[in-house]
C-alpha positions in Angstrom: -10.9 43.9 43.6 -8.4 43.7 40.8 -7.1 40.4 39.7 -3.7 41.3 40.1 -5.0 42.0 43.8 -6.1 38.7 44.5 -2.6 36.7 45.1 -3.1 35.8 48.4 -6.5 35.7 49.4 -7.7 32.0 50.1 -4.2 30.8 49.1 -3.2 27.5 50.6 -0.1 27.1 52.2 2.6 26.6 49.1 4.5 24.3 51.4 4.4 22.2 54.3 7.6 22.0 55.2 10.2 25.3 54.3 13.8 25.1 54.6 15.8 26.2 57.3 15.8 30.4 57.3 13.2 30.6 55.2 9.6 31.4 55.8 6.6 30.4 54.4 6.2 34.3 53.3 9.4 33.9 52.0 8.4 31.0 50.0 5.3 32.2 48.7 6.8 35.5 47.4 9.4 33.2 45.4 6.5 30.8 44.3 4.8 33.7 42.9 8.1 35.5 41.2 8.2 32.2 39.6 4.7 31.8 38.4 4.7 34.8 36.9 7.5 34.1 35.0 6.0 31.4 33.5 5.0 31.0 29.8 1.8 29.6 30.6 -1.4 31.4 31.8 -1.7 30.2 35.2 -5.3 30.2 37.6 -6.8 29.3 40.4 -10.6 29.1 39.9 -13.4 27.8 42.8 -16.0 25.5 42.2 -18.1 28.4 40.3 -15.3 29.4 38.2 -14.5 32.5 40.0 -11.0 33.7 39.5 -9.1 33.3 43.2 -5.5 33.8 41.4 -4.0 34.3 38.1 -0.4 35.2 37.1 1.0 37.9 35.1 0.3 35.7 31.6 -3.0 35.1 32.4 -3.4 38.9 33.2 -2.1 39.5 29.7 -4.2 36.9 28.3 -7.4 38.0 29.6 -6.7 41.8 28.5 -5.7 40.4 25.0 -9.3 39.0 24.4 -11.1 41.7 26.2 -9.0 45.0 25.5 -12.0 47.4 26.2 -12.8 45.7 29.6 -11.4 46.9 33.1 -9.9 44.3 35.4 -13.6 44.5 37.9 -15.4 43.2 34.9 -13.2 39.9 34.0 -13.4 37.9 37.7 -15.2 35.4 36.2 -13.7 32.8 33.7 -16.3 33.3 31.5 -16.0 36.6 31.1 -12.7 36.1 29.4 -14.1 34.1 26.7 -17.5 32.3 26.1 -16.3 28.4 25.9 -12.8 28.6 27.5 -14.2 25.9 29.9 -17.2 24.0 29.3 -19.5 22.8 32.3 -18.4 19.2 31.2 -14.7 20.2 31.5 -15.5 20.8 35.1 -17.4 17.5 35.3 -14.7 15.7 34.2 -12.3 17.0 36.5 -14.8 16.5 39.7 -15.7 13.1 38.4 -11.7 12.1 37.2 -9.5 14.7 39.3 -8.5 16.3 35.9 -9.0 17.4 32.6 -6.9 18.5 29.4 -8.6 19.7 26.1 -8.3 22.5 23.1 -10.0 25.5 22.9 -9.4 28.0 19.9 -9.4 31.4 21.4 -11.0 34.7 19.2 -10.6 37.9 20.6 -9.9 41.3 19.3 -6.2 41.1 19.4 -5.5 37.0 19.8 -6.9 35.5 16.5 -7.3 31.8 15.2 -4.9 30.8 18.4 -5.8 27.2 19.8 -4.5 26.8 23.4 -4.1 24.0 25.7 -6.0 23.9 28.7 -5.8 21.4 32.1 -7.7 21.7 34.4 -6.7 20.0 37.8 -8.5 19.5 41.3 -6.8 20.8 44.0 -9.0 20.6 46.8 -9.7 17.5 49.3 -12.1 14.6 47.2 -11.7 16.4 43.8 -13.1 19.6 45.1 -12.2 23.2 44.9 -10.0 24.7 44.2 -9.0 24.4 41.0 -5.4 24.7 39.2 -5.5 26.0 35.6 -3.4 26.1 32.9 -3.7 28.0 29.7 -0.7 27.1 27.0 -0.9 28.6 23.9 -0.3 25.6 21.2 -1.0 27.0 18.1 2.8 25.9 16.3 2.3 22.8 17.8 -1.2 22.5 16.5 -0.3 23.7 12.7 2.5 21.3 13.0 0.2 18.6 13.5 -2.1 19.7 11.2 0.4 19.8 8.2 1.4 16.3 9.8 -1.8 15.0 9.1 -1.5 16.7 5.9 1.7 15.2 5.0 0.3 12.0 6.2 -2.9 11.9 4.0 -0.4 12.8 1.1 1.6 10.0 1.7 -1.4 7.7 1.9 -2.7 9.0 -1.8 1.0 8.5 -2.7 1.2 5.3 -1.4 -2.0 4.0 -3.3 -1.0 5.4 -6.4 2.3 3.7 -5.8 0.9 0.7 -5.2 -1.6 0.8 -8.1 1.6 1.8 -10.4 3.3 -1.3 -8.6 0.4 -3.6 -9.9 0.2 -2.4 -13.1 3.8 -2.6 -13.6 3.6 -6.4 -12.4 0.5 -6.6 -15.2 2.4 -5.5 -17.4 6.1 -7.0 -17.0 3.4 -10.5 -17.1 1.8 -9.7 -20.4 5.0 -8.8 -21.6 6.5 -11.9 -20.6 3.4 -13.6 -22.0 3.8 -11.4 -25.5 8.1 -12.4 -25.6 6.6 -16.1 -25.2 3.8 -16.1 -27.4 5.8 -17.6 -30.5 7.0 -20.3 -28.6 3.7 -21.3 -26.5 1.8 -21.3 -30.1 5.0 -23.5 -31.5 4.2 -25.8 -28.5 0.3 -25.9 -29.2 0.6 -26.2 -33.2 3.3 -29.5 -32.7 0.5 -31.6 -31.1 -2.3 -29.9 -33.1 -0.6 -30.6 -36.4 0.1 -34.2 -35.4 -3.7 -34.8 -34.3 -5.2 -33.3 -37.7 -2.6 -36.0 -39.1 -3.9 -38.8 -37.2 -7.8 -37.6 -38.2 -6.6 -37.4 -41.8 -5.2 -41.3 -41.4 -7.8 -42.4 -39.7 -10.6 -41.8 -42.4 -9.6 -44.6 -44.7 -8.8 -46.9 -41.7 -12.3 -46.2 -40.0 -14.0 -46.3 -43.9 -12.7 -50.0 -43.9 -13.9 -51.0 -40.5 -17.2 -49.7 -41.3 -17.8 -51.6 -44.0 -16.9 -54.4 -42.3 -19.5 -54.1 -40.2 -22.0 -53.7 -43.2 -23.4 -50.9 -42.1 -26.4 -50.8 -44.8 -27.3 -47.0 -45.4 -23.4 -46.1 -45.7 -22.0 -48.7 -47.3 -22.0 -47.3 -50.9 -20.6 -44.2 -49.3 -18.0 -46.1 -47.5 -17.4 -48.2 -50.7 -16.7 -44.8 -52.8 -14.5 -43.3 -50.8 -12.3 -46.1 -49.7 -12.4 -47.8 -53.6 -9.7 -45.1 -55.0 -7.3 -46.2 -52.2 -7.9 -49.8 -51.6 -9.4 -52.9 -53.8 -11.7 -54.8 -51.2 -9.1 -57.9 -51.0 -6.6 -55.7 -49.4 -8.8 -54.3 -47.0 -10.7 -57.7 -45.8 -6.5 -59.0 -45.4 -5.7 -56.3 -43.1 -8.5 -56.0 -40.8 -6.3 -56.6 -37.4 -3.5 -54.2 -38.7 -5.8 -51.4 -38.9 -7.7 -52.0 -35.9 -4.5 -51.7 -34.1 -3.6 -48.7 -36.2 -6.6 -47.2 -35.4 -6.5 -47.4 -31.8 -2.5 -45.7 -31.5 -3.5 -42.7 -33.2 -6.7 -42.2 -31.2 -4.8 -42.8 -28.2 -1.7 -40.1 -29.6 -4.5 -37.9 -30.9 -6.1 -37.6 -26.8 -2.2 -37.4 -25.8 -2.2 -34.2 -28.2 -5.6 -32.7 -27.4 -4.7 -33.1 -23.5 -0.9 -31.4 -24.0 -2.7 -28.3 -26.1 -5.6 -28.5 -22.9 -2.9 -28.5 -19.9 -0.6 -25.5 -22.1 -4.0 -23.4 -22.5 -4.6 -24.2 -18.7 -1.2 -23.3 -17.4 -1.4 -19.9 -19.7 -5.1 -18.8 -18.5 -3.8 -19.4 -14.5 -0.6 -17.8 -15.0 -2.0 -15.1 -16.6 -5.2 -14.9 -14.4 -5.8 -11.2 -12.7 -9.2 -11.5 -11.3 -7.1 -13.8 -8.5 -3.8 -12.0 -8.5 -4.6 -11.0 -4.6 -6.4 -14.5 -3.6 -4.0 -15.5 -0.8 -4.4 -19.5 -0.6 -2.4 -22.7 0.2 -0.5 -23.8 -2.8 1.6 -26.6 -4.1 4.8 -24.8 -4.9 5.7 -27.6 -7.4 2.6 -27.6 -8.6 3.5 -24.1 -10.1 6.9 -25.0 -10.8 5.9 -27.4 -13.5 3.1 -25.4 -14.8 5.4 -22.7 -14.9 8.1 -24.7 -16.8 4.9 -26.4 -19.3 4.6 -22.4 -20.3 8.1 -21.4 -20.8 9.6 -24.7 -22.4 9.9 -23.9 -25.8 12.1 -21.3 -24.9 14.4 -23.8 -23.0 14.1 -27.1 -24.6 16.8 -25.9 -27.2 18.8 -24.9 -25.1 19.7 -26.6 -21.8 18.1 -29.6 -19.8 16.6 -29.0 -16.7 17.6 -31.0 -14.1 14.5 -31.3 -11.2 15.5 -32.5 -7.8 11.7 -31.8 -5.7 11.9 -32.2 -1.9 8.9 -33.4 0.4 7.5 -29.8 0.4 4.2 -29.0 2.2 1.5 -26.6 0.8 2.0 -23.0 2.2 0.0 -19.6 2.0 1.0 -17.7 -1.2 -0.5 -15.7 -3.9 0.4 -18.7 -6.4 -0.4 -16.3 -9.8 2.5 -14.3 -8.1 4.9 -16.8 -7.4 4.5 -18.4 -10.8 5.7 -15.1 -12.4 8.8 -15.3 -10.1 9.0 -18.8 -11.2 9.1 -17.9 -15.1 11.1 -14.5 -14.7 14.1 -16.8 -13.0 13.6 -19.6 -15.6 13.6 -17.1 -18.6 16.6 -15.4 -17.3 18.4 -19.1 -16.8 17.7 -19.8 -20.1 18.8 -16.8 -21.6 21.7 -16.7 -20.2 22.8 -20.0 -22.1 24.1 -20.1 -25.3 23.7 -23.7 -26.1 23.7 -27.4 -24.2 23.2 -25.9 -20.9 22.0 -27.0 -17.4 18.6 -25.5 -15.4 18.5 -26.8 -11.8 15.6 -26.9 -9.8 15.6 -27.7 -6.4 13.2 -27.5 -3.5 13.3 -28.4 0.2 11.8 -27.7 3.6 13.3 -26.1 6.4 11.8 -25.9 9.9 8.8 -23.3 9.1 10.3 -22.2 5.5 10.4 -23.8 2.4 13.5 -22.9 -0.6 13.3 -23.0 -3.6 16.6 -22.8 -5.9 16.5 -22.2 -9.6 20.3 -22.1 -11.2 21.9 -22.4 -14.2 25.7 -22.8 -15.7 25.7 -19.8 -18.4 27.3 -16.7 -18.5 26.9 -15.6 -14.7 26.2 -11.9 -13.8 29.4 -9.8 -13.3 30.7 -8.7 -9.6 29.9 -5.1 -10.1 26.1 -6.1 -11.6 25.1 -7.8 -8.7 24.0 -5.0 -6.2 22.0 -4.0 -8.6 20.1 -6.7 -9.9 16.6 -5.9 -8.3 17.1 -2.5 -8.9 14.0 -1.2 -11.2 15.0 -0.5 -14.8 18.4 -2.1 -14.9 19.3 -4.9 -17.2 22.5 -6.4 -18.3 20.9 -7.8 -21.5 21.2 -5.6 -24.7 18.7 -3.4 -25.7 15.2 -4.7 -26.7 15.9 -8.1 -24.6 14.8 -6.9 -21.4 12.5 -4.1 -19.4 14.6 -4.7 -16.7 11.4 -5.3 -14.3 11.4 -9.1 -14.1 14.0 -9.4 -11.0 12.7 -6.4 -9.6 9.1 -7.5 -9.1 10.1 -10.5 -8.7 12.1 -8.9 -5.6 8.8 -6.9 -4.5 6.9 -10.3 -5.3 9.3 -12.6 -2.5 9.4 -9.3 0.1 5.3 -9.3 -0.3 5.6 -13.2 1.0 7.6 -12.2 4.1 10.5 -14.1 1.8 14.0 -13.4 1.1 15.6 -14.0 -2.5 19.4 -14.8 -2.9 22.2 -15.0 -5.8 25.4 -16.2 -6.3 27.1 -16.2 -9.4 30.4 -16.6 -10.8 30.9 -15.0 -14.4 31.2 -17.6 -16.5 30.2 -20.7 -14.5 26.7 -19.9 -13.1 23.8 -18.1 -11.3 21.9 -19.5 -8.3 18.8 -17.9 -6.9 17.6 -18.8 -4.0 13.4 -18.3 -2.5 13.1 -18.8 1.4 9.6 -18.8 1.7 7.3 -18.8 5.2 5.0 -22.0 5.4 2.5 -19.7 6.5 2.0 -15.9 6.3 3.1 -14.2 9.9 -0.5 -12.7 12.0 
């Protein structure tokens, strides 16, 4: 019998109910006009896989992968095509009521196609017959293959993006670090000088006290080296004086040692990489002042910053990060002042956010700078005073903290930036 034969034979009624006029021949004969019209390869298979109906595309489909075979010898499914459906396909479908996979499909004229094929239970507790559909998906498929291409592309992009974005930030620090270098070894020579002083004066003052103790087995050094200075009346008439002396410049000389200790401290964390990622609770202030201990040589001469903290509680940041926001807005205040100006530093809590604002009353920014501030590159300072990264990553910095940053400014009166900044990190 040829397939083309087979319409008809063990075919359930195609409706239950017909309209008016119209008979269930009638409705059949439409039913299969339309089926065969279809795009799809359409089939009817019993529980063995035995071909009870196919339409016109599945004629053409089984012809295409078996050119030198006569209809008699493609009745079975597997006959088209070893594979087409698996004997788990058809478990699936009597165990769920359906089934839907891919199958790629080789023949002598259909090459490297991949069709869709769902496979449906038709007959009463998921038994035979069953409807199939064979739709040929092969655009589709090599759309979604150079989708996942595409995808995987953007993925590699993406890292190398973000590897270029954390280099950039390592670098726009280190830069910031090599601009301030001068000044943060001004601010470590000032009490370093002053201590080497204080060891200097206290030699003779210490010689004295020694000797008052008559310490036997240095006293003739003591006595030598104190005898070009001092005659030995003067020294027994100001034993109180230099006890006192002594004990101010040991005490200014630790006051030194422990500024030079909290600058060195305040560089290594603000500079530390092997924790740039560590996401912990904080003290914003905390970095606010260590931040300010780094950059305050470049400021001191030039304004007076003006700090008005809020009761602020600790919140989940990457603090290394926030302290380079911290120095890029302060080194931008203070450059934009030419002499005797203002910083303002203010901090408060609101509701689940804390804000920061850092502002200043020098030049300002002009109207038709200010869209594009954060933009990567761009700098209104002249030429070798700027990379013109500091605001953007500082941008990329407050967007990584679920944060938003503001500015106002008014040419020739100010800048104000503003940090809003989640307690804690959203889940």
């Amino acid at each position: 019998m040829k397939l083309h034969q087979q319409i008809g034979v063990d075919m359930p009624d195609p409706v239950a109910v017909t309209a008016p006029g119209m008979d269930s021949a009638a409705v059949s004969e439409y039913l299969t006009q339309y089926m065969n019209a279809a795009q799809d390869a359409l089939l009817l298979l019993d529980d063995a896989g035995c071909i009870q109906y196919c339409n016109l595309q599945a004629r053409l489909l089984a012809h295409s992968l078996n050119p030198d075979k006569n209809q008699d010898e493609l009745l079975h499914l597997r006959d088209w095509q070893p594979g087409l459906l698996s004997d788990s396909a058809m478990h699936t479908c009597r165990e769920s009521g359906s089934w839907i996979g891919a199958v790629r499909i080789a023949g002598a004229v259909l090459r490297n196609r991949i069709a869709q094929v769902h496979l449906v239970a038709l007959g009463p507790q998921r038994t035979q017959p069953f409807a199939m559909c064979i739709r040929d998906i092969t655009l589709e498929y090599a759309r979604e293959q150079e989708l996942h291409e595409r995808n995987a592309e953007l993925e590699i992009a993406y890292t190398k993006l973000k590897s270029a974005q954390e280099m950039a930030f390592h670098t726009e620090k280190l830069a910031s670090i090599g601009q301030l270098a001068a000044g943060v070894a001004h601010e470590i020579n000032n009490p370093i000088a002053y201590v080497k002083s204080n060891l200097n004066m206290l030699r003779l003052p210490l010689a004295q006290l020694l000797r008052q103790a008559r310490i036997p087995e240095c006293e003739d050094d003591l006595r030598q080296a104190v005898s070009d200075e001092l005659n030995e009346d003067a020294m027994n008439a100001c034993d109180e004086a230099l006890a006192i002396d002594v004990r101010d410049l040991i005490t200014e000389s630790l006051e030194g040692v422990d500024r030079v200790c909290r600058i060195v401290s305040d560089l290594k964390d603000f500079s530390h990489q092997d924790q740039a990622e560590n996401w912990t609770m904080a003290d914003v202030h905390a970095g606010l002042d260590s931040t300010l201990n780094i950059v305050w040589n470049e400021i001191k001469y030039k304004a007076h910053v003006v700090k008005s903290y809020g009761d602020l509680p600790l919140i989940e940041c990457i603090p290394s990060q926030l302290n380079q926001v911290f120095m890029n807005l302060l080194v931008n205040a203070s450059q934009a002042i030419d002499n005797n100006g203002i910083i303002t530093i203010t901090s408060e809590c609101s509701g689940d956010q804390v804000r920061i604002s850092i502002g200043d009353n020098g030049k300002g920014i002009p109207a038709e700078a200010l869209p594009r501030i954060f933009d990567p590159f761009f700098t209104t300072k002249d030429v070798g005073h700027g990379t013109g990264l500091g605001l953007a990553i500082s941008y990329g910095v407050i967007a990584k903290h679920h944060g938003v940053i503001e500015v106002t400014s008014v040419p020739g009166e100010g800048t104000l930036f503003m940090l809003k900044l989640p307690i804690a990190q959203p889940r």
